[in-house]
Biopython code that builds the backbone (N, CA, C, O; Angstrom):
import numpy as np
from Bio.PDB.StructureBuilder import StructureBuilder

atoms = [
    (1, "UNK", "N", (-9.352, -214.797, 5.928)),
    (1, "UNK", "CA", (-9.216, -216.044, 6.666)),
    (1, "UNK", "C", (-7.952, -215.968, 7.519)),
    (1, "UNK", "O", (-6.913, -215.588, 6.978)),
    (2, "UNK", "N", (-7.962, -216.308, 8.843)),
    (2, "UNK", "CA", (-7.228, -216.468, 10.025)),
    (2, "UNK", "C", (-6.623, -217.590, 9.684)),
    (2, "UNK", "O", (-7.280, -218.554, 9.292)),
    (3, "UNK", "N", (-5.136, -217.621, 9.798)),
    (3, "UNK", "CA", (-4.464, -219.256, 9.910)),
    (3, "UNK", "C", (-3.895, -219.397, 11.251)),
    (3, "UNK", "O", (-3.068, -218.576, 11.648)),
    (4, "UNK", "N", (-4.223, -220.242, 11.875)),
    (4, "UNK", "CA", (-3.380, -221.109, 13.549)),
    (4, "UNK", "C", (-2.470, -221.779, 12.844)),
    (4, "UNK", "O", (-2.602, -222.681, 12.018)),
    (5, "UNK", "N", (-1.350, -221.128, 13.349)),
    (5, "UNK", "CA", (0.182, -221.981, 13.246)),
    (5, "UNK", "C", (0.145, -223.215, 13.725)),
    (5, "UNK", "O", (0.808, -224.213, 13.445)),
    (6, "UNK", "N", (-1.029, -222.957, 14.764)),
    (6, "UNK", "CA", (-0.581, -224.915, 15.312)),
    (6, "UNK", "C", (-1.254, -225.879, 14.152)),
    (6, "UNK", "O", (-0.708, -226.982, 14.191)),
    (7, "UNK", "N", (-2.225, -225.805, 13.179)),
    (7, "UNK", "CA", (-2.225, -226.850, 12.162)),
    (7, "UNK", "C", (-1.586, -227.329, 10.932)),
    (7, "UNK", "O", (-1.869, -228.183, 10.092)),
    (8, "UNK", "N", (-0.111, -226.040, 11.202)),
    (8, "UNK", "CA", (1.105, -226.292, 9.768)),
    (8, "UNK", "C", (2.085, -226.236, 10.745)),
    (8, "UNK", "O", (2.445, -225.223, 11.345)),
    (9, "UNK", "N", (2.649, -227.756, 10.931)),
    (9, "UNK", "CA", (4.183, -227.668, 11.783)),
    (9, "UNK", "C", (5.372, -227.101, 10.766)),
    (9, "UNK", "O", (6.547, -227.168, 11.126)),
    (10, "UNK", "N", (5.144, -226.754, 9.967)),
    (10, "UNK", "CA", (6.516, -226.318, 8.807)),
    (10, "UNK", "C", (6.242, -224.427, 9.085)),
    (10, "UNK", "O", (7.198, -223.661, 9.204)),
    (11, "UNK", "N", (4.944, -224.013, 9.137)),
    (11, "UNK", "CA", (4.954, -223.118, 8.926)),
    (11, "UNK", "C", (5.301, -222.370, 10.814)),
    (11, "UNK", "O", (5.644, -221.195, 10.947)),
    (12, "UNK", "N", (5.181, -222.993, 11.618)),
    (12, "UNK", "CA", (5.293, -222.753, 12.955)),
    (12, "UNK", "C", (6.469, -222.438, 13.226)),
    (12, "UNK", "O", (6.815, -221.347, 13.678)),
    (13, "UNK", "N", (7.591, -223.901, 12.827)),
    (13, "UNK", "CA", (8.458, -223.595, 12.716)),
    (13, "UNK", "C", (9.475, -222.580, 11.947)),
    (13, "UNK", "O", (10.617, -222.465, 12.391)),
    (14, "UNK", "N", (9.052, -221.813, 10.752)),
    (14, "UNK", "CA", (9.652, -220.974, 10.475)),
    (14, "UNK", "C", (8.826, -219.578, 10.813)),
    (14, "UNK", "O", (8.977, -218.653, 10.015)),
    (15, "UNK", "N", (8.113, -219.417, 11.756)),
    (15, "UNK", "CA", (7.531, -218.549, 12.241)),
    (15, "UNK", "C", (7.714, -218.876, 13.563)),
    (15, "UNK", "O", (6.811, -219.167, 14.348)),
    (16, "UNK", "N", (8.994, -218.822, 13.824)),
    (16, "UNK", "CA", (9.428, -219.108, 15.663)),
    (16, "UNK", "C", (9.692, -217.928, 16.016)),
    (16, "UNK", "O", (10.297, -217.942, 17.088)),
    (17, "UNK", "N", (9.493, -216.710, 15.543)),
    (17, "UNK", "CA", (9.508, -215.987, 16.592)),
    (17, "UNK", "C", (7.796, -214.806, 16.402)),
    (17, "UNK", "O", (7.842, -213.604, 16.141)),
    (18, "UNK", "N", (7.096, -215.240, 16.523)),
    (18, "UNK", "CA", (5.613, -215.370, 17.168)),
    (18, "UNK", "C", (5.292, -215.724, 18.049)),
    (18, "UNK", "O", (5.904, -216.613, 18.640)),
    (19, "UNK", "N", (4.146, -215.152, 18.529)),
    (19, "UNK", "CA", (3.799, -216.031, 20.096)),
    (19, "UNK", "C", (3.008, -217.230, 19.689)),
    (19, "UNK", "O", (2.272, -217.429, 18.723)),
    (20, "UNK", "N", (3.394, -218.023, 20.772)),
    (20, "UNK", "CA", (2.217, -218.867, 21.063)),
    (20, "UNK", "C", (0.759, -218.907, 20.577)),
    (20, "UNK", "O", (0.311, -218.066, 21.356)),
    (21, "UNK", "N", (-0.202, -219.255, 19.908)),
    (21, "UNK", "CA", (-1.253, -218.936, 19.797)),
    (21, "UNK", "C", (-1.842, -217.998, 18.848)),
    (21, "UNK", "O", (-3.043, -217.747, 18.744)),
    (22, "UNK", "N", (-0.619, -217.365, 17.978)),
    (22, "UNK", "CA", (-0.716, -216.130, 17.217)),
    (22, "UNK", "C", (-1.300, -217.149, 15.822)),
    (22, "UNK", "O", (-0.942, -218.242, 15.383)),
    (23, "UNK", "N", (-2.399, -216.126, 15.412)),
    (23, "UNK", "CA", (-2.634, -216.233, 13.732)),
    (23, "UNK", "C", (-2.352, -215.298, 13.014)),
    (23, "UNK", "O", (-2.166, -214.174, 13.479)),
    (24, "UNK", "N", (-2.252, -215.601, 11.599)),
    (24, "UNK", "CA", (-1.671, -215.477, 10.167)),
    (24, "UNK", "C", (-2.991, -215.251, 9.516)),
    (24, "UNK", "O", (-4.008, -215.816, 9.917)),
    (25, "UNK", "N", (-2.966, -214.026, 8.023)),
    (25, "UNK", "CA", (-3.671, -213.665, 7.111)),
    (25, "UNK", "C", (-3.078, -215.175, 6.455)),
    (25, "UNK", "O", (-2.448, -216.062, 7.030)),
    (26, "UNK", "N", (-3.524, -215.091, 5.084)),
    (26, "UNK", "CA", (-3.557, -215.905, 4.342)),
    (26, "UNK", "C", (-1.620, -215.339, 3.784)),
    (26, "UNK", "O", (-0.482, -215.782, 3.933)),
    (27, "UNK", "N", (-2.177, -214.345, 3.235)),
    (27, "UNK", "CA", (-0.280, -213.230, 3.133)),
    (27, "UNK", "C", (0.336, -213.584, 3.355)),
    (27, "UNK", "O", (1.143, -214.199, 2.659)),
    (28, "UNK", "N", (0.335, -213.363, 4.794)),
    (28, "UNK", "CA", (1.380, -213.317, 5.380)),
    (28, "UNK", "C", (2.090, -214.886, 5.696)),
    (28, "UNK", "O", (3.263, -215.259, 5.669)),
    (29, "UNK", "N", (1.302, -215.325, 5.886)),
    (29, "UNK", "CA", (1.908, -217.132, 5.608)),
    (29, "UNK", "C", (2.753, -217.371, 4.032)),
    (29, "UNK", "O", (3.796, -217.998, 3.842)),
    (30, "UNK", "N", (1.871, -216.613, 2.995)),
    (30, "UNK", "CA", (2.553, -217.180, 1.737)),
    (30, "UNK", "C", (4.010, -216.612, 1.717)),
    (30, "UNK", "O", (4.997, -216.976, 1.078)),
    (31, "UNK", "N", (3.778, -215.312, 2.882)),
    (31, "UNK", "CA", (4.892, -214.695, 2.202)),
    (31, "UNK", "C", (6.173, -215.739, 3.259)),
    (31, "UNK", "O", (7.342, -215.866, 2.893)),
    (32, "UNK", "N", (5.717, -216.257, 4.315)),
    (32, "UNK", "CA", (6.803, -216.665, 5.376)),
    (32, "UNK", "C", (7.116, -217.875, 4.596)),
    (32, "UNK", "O", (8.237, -218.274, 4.912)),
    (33, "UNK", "N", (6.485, -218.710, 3.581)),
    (33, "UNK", "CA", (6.839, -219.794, 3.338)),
    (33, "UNK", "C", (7.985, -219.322, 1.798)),
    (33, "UNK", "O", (9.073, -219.750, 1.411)),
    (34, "UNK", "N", (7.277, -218.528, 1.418)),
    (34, "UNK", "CA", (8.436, -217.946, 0.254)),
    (34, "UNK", "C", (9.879, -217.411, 0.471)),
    (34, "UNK", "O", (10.867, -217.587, -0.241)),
    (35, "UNK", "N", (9.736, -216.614, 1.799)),
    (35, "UNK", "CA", (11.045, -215.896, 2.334)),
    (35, "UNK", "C", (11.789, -217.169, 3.073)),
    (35, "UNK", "O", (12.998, -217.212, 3.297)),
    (36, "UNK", "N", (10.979, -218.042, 3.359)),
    (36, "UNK", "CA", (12.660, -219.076, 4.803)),
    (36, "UNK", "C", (12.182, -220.392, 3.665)),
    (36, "UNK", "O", (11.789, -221.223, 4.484)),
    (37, "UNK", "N", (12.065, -220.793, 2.820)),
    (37, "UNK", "CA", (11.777, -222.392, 2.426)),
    (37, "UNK", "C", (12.667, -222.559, 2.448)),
    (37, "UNK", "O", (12.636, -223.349, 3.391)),
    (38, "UNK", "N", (14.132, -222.483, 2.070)),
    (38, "UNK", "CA", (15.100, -223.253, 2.119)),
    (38, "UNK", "C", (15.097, -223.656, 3.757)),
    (38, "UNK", "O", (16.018, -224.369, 4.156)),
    (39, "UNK", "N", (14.131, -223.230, 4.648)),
    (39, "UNK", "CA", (14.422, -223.810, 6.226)),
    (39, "UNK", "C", (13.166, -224.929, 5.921)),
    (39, "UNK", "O", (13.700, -226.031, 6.055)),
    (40, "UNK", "N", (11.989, -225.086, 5.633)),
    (40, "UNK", "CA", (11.212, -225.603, 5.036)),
    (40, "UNK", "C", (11.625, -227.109, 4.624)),
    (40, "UNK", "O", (11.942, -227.433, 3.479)),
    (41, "UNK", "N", (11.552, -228.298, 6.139)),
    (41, "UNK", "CA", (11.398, -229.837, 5.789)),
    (41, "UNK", "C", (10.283, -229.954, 4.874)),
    (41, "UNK", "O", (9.090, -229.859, 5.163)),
    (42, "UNK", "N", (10.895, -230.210, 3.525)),
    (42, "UNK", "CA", (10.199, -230.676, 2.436)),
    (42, "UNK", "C", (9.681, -232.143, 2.521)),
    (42, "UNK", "O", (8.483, -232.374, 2.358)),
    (43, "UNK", "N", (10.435, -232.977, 2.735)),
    (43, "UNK", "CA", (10.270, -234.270, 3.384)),
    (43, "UNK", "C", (9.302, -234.260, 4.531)),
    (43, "UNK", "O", (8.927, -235.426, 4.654)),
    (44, "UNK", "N", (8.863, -233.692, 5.207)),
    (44, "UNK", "CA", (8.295, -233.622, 6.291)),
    (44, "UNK", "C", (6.705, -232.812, 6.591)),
    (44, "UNK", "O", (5.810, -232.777, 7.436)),
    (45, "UNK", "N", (7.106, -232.181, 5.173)),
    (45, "UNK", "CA", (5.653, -231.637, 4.785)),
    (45, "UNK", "C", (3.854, -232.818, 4.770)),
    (45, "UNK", "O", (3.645, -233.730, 3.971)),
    (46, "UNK", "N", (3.168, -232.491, 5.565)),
    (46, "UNK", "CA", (2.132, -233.404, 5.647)),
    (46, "UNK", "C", (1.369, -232.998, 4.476)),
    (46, "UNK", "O", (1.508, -231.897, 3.943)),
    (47, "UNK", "N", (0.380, -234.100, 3.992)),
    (47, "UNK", "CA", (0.027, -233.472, 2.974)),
    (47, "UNK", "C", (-1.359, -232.426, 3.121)),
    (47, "UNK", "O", (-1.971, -231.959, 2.160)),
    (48, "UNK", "N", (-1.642, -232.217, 4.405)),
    (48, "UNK", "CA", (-2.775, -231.215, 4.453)),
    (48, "UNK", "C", (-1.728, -229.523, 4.406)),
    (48, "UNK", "O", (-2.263, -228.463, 4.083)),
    (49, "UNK", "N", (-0.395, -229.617, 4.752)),
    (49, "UNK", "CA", (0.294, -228.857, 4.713)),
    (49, "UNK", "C", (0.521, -228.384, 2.779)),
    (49, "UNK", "O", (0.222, -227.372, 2.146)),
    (50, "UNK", "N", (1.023, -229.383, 2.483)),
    (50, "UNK", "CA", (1.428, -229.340, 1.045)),
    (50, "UNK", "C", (0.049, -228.654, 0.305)),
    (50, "UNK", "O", (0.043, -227.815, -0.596)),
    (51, "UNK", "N", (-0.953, -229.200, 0.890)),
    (51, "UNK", "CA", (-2.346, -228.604, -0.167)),
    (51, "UNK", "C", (-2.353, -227.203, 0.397)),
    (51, "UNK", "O", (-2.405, -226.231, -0.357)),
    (52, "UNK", "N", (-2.312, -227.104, 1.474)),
    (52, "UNK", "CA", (-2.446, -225.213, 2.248)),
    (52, "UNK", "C", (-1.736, -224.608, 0.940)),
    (52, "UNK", "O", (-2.239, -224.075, -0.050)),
    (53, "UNK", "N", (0.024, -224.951, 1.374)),
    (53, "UNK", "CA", (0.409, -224.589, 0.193)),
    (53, "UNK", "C", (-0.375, -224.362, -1.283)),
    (53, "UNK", "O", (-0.894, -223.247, -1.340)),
    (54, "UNK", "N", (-0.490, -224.856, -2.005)),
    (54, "UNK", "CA", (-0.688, -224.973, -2.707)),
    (54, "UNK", "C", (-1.752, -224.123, -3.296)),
    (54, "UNK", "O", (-1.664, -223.457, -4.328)),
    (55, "UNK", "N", (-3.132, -224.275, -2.213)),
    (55, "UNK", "CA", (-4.091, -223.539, -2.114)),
    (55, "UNK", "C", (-3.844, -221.917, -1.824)),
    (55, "UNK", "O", (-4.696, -221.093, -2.156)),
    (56, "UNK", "N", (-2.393, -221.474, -1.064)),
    (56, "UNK", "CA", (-2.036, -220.116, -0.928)),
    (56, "UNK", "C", (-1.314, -219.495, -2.206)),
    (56, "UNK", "O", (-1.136, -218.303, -2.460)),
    (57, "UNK", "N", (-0.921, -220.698, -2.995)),
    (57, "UNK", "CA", (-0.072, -220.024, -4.225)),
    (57, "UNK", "C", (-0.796, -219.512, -5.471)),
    (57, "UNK", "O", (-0.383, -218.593, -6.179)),
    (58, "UNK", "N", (-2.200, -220.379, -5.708)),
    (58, "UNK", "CA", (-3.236, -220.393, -6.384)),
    (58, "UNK", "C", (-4.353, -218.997, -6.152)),
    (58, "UNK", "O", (-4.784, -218.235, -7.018)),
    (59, "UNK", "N", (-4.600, -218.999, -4.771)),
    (59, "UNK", "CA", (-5.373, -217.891, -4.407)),
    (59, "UNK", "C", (-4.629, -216.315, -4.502)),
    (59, "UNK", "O", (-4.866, -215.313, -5.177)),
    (60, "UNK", "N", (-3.727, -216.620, -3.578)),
    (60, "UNK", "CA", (-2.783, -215.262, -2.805)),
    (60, "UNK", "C", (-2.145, -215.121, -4.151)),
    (60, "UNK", "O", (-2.521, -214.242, -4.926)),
    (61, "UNK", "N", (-1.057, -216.080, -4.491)),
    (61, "UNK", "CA", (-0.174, -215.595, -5.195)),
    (61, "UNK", "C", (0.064, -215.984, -6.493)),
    (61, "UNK", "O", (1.127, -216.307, -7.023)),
    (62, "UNK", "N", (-1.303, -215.900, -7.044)),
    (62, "UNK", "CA", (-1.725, -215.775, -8.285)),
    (62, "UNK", "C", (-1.181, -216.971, -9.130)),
    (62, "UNK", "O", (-1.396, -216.878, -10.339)),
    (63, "UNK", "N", (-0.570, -217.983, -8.733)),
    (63, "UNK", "CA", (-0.036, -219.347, -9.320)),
    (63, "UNK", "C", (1.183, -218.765, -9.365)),
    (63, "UNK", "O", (1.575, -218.589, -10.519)),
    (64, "UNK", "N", (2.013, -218.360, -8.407)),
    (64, "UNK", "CA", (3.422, -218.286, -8.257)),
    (64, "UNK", "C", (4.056, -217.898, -7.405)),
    (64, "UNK", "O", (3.902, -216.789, -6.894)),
    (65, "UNK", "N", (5.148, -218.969, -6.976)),
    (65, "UNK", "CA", (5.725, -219.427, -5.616)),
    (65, "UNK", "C", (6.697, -218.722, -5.632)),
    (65, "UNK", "O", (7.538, -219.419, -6.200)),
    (66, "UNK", "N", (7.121, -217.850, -5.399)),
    (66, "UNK", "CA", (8.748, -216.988, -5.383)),
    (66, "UNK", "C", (9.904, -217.439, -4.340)),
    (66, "UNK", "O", (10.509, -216.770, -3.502)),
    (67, "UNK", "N", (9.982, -218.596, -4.634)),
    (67, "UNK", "CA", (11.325, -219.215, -3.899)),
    (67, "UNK", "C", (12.519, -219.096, -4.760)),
    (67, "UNK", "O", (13.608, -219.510, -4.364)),
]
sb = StructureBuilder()
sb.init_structure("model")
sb.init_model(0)
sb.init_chain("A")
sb.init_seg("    ")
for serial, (resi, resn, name, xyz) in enumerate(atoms, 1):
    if name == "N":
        sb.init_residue(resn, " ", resi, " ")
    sb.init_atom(name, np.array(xyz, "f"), 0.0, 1.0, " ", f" {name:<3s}", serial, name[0])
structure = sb.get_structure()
């Protein structure tokens, strides 16, 4: 599965240096949200964002978030 940065503004933003228009494995998102969360508006997380999450930690990363 292909992810568009433009439907996770948390994950866009810590994937600013990508192009425009670029998609994400499922991976490689879990891994960008594990490596920068401390950049990661927690507060600001929508909750279709929060479930992505959630749904990538469960699938990808076997029920564990390495922050």
């Amino acid at each position: 599965m292909t992810i568009s940065l433009e439907n996770y503004p948390q994950l866009k933003l810590i994937a600013w240096n990508r192009r425009e228009g670029d998609s994400l494995s499922e991976s490689e998102a879990l891994s960008l949200y594990e490596r920068n969360w401390s950049y990661v508006d927690q507060n600001s997380l929508s909750d279709h964002e929060r479930a992505f999450i959630e749904h990538l930690v469960k699938t990808v990363g076997n029920g564990v978030f390495h922050v």
